[in-house]
Backbone bond lengths (Angstrom), bond angles and torsions (degrees), N, CA, C in turn:
res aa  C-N    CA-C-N  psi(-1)  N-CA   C-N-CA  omega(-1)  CA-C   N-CA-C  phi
1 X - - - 1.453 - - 1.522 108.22 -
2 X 1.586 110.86 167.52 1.227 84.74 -172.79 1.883 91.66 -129.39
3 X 1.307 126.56 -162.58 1.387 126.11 142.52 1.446 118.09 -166.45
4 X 1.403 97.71 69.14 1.214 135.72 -173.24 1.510 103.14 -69.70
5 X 1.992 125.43 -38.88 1.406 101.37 162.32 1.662 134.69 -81.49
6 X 1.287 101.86 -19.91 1.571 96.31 153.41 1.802 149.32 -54.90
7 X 1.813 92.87 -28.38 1.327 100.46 161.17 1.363 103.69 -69.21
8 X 1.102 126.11 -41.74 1.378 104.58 -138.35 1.834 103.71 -107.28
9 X 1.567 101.68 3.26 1.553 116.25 163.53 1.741 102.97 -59.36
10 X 1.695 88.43 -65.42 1.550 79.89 173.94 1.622 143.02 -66.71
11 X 1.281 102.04 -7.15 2.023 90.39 162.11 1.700 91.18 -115.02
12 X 1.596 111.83 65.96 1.495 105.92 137.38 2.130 99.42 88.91
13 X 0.846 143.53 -37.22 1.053 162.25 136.67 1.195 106.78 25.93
14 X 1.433 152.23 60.70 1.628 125.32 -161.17 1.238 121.79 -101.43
15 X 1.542 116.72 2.11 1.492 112.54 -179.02 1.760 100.45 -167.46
16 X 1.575 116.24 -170.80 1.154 115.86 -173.23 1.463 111.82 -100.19
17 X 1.453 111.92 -7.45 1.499 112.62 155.96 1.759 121.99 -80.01
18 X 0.921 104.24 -8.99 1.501 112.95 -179.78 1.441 101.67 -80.20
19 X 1.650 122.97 -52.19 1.355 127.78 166.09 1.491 127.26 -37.38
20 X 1.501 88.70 -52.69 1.609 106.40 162.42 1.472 115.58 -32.90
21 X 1.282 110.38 -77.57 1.461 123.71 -166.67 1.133 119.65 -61.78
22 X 1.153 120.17 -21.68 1.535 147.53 154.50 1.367 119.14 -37.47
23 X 1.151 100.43 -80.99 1.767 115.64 174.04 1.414 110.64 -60.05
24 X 1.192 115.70 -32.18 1.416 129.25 -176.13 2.031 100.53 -55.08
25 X 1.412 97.43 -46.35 1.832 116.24 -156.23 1.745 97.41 -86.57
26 X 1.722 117.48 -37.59 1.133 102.85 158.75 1.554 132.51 -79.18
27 X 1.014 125.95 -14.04 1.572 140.79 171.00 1.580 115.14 -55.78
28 X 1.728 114.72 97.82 1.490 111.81 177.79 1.297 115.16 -45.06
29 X 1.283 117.69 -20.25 1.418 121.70 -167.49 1.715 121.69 -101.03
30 X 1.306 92.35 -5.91 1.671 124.81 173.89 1.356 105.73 51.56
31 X 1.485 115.04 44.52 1.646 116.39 161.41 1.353 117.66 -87.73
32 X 1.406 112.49 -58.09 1.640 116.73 -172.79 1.369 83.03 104.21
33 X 1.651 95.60 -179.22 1.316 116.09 133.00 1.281 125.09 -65.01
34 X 1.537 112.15 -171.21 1.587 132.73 -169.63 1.461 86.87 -97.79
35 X 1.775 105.76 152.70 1.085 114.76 149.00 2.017 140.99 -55.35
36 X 1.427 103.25 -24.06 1.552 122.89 162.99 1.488 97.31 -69.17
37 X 0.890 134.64 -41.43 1.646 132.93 -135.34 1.506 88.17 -94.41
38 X 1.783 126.24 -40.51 0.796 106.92 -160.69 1.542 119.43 -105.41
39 X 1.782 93.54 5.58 1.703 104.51 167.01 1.055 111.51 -79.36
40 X 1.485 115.11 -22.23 1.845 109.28 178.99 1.352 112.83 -62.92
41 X 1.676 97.78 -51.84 1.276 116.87 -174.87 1.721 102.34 -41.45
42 X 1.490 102.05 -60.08 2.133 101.56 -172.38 1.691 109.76 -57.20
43 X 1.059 113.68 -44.10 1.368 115.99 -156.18 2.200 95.95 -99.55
44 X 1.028 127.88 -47.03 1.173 100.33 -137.75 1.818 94.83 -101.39
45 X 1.295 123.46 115.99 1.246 125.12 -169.34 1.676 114.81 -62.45
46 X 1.669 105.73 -9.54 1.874 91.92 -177.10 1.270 102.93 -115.13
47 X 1.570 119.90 35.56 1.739 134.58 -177.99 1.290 99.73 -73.55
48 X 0.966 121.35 128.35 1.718 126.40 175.43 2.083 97.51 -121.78
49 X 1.662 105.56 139.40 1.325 95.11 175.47 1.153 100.81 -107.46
50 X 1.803 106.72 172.07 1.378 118.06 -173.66 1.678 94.53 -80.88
51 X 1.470 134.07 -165.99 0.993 153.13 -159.76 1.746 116.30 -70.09
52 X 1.659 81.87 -52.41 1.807 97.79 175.66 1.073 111.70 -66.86
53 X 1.470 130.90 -68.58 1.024 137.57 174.63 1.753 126.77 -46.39
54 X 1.428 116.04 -19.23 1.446 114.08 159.37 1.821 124.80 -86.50
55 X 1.466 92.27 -15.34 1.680 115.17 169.02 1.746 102.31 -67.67
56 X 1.298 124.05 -42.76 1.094 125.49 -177.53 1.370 116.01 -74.93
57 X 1.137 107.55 -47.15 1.447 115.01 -168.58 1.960 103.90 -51.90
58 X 1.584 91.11 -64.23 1.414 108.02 173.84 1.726 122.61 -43.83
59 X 1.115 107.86 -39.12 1.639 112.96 166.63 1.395 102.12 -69.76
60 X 1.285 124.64 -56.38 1.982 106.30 -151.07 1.313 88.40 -86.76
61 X 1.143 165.46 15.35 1.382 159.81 172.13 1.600 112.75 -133.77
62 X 1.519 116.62 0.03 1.774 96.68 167.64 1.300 102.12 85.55
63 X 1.158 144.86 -1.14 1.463 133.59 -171.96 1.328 110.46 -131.35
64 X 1.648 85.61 170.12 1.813 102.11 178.09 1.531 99.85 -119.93
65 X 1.456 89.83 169.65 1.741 117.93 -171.83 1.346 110.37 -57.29
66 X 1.406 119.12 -21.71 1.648 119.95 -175.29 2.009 112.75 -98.79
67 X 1.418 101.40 -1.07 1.430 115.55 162.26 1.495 117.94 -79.83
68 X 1.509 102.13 -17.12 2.161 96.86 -176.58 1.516 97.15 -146.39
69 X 1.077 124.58 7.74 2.013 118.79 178.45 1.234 71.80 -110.71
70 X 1.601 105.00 169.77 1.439 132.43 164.12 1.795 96.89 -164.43
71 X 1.315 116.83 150.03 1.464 111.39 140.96 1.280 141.08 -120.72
72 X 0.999 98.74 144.02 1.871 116.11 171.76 1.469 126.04 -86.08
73 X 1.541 101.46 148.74 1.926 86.35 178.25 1.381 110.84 -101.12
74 X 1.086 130.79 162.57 1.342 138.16 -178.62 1.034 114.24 -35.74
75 X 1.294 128.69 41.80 1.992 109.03 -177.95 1.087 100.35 -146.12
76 X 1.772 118.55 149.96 1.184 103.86 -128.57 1.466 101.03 -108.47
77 X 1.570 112.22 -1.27 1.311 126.91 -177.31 1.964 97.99 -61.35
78 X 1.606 106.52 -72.04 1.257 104.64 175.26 1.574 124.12 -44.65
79 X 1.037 135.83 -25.68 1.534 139.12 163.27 1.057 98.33 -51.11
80 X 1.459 128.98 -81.20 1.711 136.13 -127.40 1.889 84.37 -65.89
81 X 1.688 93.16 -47.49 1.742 97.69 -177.93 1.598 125.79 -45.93
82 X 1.169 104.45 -30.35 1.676 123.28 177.48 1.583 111.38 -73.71
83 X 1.528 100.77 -43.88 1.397 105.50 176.97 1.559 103.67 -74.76
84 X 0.854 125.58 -55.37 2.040 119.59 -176.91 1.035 108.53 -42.39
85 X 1.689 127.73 -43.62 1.435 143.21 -160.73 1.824 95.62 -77.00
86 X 1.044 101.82 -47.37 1.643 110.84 -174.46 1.547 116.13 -56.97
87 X 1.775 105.42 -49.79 1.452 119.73 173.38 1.577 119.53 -50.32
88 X 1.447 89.73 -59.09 1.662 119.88 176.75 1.484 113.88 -27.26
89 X 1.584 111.11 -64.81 1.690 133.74 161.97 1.388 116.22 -42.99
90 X 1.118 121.63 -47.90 1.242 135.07 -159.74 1.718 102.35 -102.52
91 X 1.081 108.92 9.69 1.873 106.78 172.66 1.765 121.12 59.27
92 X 0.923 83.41 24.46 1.881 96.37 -176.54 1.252 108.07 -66.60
């Protein structure tokens, strides 16, 4: 799982176009990510990125993979709990 919009609520972060532009500004190649890629990324808590896209993330924001992944074990109590906790943060 991830909670990739809570980090990034807190250094200022306010939406998934902001992420965008982000990755976009750290990217030598000045793509970013996609706009899909990076609504999953805001909104969907069990978004996992591919390789590039966690290279990016981690450059334009200062962080590593163990600041917004976490894992859970298969059960479904701890999920739903991760997800409430996730919503909760995020003002849902």
């Amino acid at each position: 799982m991830n909670k990739l919009r809570s980090v990034l609520v807190a250094k200022g972060i306010e939406n998934a176009n902001q992420l965008k532009v982000a990755t976009k500004k750290a990217d030598p190649r000045k793509k970013g990510i996609g706009q899909a890629t990076a609504l999953s990324a805001w909104n969907d808590p069990f978004w996992l990125p591919n390789t590039s896209t966690l290279q990016l993330i981690c450059r334009a924001f200062k962080i590593q993979p163990g600041d917004f992944l976490f894992y859970l074990e298969d059960d479904a109590t701890e999920v739903d709990q991760a997800v409430e906790m996730e919503e909760t943060l995020n003002g849902r």
